[in-house]
C-alpha positions in Angstrom: 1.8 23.4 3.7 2.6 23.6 -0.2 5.4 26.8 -0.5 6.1 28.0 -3.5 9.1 30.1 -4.2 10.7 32.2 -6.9 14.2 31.4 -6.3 15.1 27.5 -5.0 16.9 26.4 -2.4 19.9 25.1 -4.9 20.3 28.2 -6.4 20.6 30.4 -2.8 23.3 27.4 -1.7 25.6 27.0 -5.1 28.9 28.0 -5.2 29.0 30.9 -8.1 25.7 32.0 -5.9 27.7 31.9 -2.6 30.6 34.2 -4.8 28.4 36.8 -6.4 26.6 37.5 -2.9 29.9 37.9 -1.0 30.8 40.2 -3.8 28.2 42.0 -3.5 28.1 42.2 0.3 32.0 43.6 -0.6 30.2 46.0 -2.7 27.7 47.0 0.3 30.4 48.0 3.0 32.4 49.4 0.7 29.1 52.2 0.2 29.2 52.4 3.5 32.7 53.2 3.9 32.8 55.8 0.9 29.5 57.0 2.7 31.5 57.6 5.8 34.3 59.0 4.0 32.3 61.6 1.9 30.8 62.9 5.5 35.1 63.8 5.9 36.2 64.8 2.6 35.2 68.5 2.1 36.0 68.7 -1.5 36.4 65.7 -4.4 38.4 66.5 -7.6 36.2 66.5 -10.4 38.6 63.8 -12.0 37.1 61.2 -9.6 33.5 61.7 -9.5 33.2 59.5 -12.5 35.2 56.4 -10.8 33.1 57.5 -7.7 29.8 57.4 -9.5 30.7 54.1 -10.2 31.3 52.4 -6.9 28.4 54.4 -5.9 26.4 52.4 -8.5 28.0 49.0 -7.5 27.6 49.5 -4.1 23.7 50.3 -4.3 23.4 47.6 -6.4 25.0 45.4 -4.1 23.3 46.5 -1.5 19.8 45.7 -3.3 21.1 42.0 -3.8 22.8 41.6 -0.6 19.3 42.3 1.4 17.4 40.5 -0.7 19.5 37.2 -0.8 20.4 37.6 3.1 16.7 37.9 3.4 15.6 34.8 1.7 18.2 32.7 2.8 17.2 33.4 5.9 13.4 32.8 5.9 14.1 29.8 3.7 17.5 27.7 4.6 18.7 29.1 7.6 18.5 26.2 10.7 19.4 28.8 13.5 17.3 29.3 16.6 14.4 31.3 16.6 15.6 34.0 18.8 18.8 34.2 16.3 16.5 34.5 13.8 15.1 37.0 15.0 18.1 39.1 16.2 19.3 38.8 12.7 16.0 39.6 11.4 16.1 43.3 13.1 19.6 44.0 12.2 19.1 43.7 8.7 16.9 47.3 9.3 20.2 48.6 8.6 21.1 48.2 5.5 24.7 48.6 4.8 26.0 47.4 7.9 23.4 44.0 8.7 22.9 41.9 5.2 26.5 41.8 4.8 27.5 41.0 8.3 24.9 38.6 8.0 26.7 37.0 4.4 30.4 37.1 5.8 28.9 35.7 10.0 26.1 33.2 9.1 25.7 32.1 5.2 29.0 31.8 4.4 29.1 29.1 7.4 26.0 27.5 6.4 25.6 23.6 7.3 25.2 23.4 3.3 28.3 24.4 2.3 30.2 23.2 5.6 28.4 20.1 3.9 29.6 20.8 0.2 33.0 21.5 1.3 33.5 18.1 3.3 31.8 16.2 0.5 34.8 18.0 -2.1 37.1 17.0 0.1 36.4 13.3 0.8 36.2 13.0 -3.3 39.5 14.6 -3.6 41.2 12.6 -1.7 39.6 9.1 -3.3 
């Protein structure tokens, strides 16, 4: 069966990709945790609203990447079990809490870059 796909596998698996989706998965839980803090805090000084408005911005964006990436990697790349799969598949449902525990627990041990790393190090020490 002929796939064809928007983003390649090289570009899910690179290392500046593999930084810029941890950073963003960063981005996500940190929403979450100003989200849980805002639910404590009854009142904000008006001189942080603009430095909040900012994270808030980050973190969404994140967010938006994190999902998507976590997403495709694992449709595409990921060699887990089905059943994992599919765990992981329902947990992403939330949000702010699943694509990112699913970037730090799962891509960011990848056989790729377990592969990538090894492959470093073997040329480093030739």
């Amino acid at each position: 069966m002929l796939r064809n796909y928007y983003i390649n596998r090289e570009w899910l698996i690179s290392p500046t990709a593999r930084r810029a989706y941890r950073a963003s998965a960063s981005m996500t839980l940190i929403l979450f945790l100003m989200l849980m803090s805002l639910n404590v805090v009854a009142h904000i000084p008006e001189g942080l609203l603009p430095f909040l408005k900012l994270l808030l911005l980050l973190g969404v964006l994140g967010t938006a990447v994190t999902l998507v990436a976590m997403e495709y990697f694992l449709f595409t790349v990921d060699t887990s079990s089905a059943l994992t799969k599919v765990f992981w598949f329902f947990f992403m449902f939330a949000p702010l809490l699943g694509p990112p525990l699913y970037c730090f627990l799962v891509y960011s041990r990848a056989e790729p870059f377990r592969n990538r790393v090894s492959a470093t190090a073997a040329a480093s020490r030739s």
